[in-house]
N, C-alpha and C positions, 0 to 999 in steps of 0.2 A: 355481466354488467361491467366490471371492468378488466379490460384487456392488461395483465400485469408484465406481459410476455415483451412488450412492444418496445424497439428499438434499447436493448440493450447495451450501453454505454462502457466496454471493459475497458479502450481507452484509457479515460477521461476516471474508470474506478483505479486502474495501476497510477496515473500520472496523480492522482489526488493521496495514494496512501503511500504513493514516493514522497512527495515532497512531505506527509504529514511525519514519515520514518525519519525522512533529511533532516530535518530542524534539530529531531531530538538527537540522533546519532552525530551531527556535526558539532551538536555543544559535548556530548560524549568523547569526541576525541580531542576537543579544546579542552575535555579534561585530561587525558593523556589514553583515552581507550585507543587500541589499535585500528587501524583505518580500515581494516581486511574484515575484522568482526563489524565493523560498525556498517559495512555493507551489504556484508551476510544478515546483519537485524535487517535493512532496509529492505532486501531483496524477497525475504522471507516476508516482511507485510508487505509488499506489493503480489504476490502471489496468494496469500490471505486475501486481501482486500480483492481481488479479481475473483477470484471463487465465492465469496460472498457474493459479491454482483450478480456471478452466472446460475448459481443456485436458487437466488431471493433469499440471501440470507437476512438483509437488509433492507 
């Protein structure tokens, strides 16, 4: 009934749970966290958030 398979977007899932990592990790180093961790957080949810997508996690 419904095709859930269909055009799968990882894209548009990495560039979405980068920028939602960005926000929070750049007010993190505008508190003084190191810039190297705060893209290690970013980089690890964008690798989350694409495996979510390619799985149906969401």
């Amino acid at each position: 009934m419904y095709n859930k398979n269909t055009d799968k977007d990882l894209l548009g899932a990495g560039i979405t749970a980068g920028l939602g990592a960005g926000v929070v990790t750049s007010f993190a180093i505008s508190q003084g966290q190191h810039p190297l961790i705060a893209l290690a957080i970013t980089a690890i949810a964008v690798i989350f958030g694409v495996l979510c997508r390619q799985y149906d996690l969401v």
